[in-house]
N, C-alpha and C positions, 0 to 999 in steps of 0.2 A: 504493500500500500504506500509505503514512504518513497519507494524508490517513482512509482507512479506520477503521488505528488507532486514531487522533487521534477519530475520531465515535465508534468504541464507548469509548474511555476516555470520555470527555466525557458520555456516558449512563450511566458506573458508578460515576461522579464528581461530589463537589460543588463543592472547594474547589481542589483539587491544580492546578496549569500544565500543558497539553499542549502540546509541543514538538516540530515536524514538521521532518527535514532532508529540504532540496533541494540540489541542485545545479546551482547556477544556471548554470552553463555551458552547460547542454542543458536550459533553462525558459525559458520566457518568462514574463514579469513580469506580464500581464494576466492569463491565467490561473491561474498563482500567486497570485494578491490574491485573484482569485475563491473558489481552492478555499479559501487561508488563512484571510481575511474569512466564506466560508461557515462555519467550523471554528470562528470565535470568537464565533459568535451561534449553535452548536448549544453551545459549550462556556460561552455566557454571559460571555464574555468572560477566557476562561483561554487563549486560544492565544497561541507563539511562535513564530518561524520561528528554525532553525539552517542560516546556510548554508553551503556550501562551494562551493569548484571545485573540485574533481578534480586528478589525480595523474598527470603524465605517464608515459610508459612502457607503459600499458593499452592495452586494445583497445577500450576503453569508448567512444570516440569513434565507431567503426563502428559502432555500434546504435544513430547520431543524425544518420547520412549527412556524417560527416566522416571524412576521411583520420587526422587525427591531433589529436592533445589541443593546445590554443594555448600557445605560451608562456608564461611570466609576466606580461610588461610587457601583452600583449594579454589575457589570460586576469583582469588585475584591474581593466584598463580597461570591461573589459566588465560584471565585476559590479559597479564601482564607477555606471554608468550603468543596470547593473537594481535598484538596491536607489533609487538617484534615481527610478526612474521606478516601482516600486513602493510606495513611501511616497507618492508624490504621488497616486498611486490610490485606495490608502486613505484618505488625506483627500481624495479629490476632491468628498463630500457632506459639507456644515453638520451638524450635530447634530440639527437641529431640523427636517430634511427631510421630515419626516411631518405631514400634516394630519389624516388619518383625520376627515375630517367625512363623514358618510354623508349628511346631509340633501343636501348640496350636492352631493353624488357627486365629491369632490375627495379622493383617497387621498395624491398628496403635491406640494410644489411646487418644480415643475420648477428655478427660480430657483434650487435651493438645493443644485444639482447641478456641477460645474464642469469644463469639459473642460480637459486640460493639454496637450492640441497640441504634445506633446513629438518631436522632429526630432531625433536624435543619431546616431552614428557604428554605434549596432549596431540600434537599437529606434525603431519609430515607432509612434507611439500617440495615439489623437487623447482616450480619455478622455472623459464620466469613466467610473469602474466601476458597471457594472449590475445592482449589489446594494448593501443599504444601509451606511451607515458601521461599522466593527468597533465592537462595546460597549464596549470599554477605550479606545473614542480614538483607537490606534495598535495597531501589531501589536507586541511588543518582537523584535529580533534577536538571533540569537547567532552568534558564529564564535569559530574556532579558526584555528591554522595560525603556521608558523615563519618564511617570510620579511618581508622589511622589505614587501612590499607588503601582505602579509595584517595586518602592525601598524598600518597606516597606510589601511587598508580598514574596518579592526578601531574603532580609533581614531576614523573619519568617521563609522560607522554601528550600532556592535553595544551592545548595552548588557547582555550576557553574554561574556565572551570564557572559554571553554574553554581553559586551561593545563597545559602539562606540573609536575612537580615533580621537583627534581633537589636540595634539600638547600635549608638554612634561608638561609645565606646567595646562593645563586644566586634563590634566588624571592624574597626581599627586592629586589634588584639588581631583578629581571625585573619586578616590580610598580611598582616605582620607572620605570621605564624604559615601560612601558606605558601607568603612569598620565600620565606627563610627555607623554604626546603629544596628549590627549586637549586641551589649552586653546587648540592651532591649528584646532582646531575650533570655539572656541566653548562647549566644555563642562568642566567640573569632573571631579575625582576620583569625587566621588558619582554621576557618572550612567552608569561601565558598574563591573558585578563580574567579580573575575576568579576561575574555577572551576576547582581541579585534578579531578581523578579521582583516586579512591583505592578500592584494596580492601580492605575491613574483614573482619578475622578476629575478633571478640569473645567472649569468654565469661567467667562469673559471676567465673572468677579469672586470674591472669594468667598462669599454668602451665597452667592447661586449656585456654588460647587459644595459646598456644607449640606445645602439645601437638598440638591439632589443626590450624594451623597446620602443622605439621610432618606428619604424617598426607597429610595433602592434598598437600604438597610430593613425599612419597615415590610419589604417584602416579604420577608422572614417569616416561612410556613411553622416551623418548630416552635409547638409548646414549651411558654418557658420553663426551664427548668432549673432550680434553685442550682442544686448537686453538681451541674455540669459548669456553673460557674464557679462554685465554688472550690473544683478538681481544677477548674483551669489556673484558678489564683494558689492554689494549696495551699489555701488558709482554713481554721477554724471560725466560719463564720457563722452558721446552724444552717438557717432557710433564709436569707434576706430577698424582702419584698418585690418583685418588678420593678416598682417607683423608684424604690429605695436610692440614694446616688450613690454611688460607689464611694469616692473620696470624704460622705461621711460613715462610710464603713470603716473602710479599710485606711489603715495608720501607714499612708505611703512614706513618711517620712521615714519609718523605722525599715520599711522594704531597702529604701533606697540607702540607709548604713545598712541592714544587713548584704546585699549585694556588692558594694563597696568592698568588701573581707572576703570574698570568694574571687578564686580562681577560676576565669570563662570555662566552660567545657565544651569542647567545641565538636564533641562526637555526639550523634543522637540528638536528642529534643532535651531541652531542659528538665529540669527535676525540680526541686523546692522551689517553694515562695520568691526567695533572693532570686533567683535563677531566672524567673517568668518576670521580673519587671519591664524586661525590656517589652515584652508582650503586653501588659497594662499601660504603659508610654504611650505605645505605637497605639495602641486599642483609645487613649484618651485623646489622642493628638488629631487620627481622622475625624471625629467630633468635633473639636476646635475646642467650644466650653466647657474644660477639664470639671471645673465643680456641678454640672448641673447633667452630667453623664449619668446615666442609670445603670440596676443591673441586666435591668430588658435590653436596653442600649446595647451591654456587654455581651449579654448573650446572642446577639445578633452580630456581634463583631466575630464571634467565635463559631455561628455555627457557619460564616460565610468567608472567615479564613483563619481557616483552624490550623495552619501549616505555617511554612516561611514566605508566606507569598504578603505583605504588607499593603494595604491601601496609603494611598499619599495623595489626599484632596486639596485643594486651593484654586486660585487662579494659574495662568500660565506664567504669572512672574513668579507667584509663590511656588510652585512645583520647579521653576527653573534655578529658581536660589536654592531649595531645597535640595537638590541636584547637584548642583555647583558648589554648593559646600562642603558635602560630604565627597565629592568626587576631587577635591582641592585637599579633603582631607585624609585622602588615600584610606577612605574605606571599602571603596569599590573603582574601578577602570570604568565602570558604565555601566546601564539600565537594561534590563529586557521589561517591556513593554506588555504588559497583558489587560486590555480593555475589559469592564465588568460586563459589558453586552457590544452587540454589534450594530452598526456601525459608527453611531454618534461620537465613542468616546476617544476611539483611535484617529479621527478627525480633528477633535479636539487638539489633543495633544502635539498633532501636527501642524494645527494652524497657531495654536497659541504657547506652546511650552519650545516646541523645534526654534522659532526666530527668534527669542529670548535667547537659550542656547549659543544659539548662530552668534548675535549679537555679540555675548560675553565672549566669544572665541572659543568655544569649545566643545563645538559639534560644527563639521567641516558644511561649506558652500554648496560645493560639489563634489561628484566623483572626480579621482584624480585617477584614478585606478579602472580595470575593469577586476580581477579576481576578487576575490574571498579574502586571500591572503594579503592581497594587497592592498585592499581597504583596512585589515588589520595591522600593515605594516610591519608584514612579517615575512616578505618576500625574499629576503635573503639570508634567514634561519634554516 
């Protein structure tokens, strides 16, 4: 289906990156090149791969003739030797493997092909790939994921890594700590970005964006329910009211020293009280009016994003300073972009947060580039 996608974006597109997820647990790595490789000479050299392994506890494993999902340690060993043995496929031909002489009837030379005779613990592959080199030179990677091996997976191979956001100070910490792993590879700060997800609410002012914001919140089919906010906060609060405001609940002051005294964890989802403030921030900040937020409020923020995907309402200046601050303040290289509905909001953000942006310098005019890689300025990694 991805690769499908991937060919008609690619034919309705000139410039944009097409960005295919597999999951490499149940792929094989030759195949994969193939269709990728195919994908970035119909896309003229805009495609990426995002990959993943899979999430134990599924049944996902039985529709690939396995009993069960592999554990960690085996489950990273395995895609740390298909992402080896698929980069080495895509460079398995020279650049220059094309003769196209007609006179001579010589279309290209063999020489310039290379097999990788690769023998390892899950894949054997004699190579090379039987299509030509990708147009951007390489394929670029992406992953995501919370444990120490997917950092250090992350770290050997990806030159996108997908991130949660949980508050200016813990994505500080967590960039710090991502980027730091990247020089036992061999490579720099500069050669992977790191991307949260956010949902943007924009409009022309920053009360019409609260507003509708709020609108959208109130959609909220889910009963409320005391229990689930109060798991969310892992506080001792009993049953507080709907009405109720939060902040005369809950003693934020005392969250924010105990938080203060803990060390970020930056594997998995948080755990205690201390831990989830960044999550009450975030949860008070899309509201605007911190003291007059409810627990209904709350619960609506949670049961509509219950993960790391953050709302960030305001105007286009406000979402673009917002932006701009954090991105000055190297908590993130940049935004993915995910609109609450369709079409309105991804409009927005284009017409009123992009030339703010533009403006402050830092989001480009135009393409300078046609690749993937060359929009990320990574053309000669």
């Amino acid at each position: 289906e991805g690769y499908a996608l991937g060919g008609y974006a690619a034919a309705l597109t000139k410039k944009i990156g097409i960005v295919v997820t597999i999951n490499i647990t149940y792929s094989d790595p030759y195949n994969t090149a193939r269709a990728i490789v195919s994908l970035d000479h119909l896309s003229r050299g805009r495609t990426g791969l995002n990959v993943v392994t899979g999430v134990a506890g599924t049944d996902a494993s039985k529709n690939f003739s396995r009993e069960e999902h592999p554990l960690a340690a085996e489950k990273y060993a395995h895609a740390d030797e298909f992402l080896q043995v698929f980069n080495a496929l895509t460079n398995s031909w020279e650049p220059d493997w094309l003769v196209d002489d007609r006179e001579r009837g010589i279309f290209l030379d063999p020489a310039k092909g290379h097999r990788i005779d690769h023998e390892g613990r899950f894949f054997s592959v004699r190579g090379p790939l039987n299509i030509p080199p990708p147009p951007q030179g390489r394929i670029p990677v992406i992953h995501a994921g919370t444990s120490d091996e997917s950092f250090e997976l992350g770290a050997k191979y990806a030159d996108i890594r997908f991130s949660p956001y949980r508050g200016r100070d813990w994505n500080k910490a967590y960039y710090n700590e991502i980027k730091g792993r990247l020089p036992k590879y061999g490579r720099t700060e500069a050669d992977q970005f790191i991307l949260p997800g956010f949902t943007f609410f924009v409009d022309e002012t920053t009360r019409a964006a609260k507003a509708k914001y709020r609108e959208v919140q109130n959609f909220t089919l889910n009963e409320y329910a005391p229990k689930a906010v109060v798991g969310f906060l892992g506080l001792e609060l009993g049953a507080p009211a709907p009405t109720d405001k939060v902040l005369s609940v809950v003693d934020y002051d005392r969250l924010k020293r105990e938080a203060a005294q803990r060390t970020p964890n930056f594997n998995g989802q948080p755990g205690q009280a201390a831990d989830k403030l960044w999550a009450l921030e975030l949860a008070l900040d899309a509201y605007g009016d911190w003291e007059n937020v409810t627990f209904r409020d709350l619960h609506n923020y949670i049961a509509n994003f219950p993960g790391n995907q953050a709302p960030v309402v305001g105007s286009g200046r406000d979402v673009a300073e917002w932006i701009h601050e954090r991105f000055e303040n190297r908590e993130f290289d940049g935004v993915k972009v995910f609109p609450p509905y369709s079409p309105q909001p991804l409009a927005a953000f284009v017409d009123l947060v992009v030339p703010e942006l533009q403006r402050r310098g830092i989001f480009r005019t135009q393409y300078e580039t046609s690749t993937l890689l060359g929009h990320l300025g990574l053309e000669k990694n």
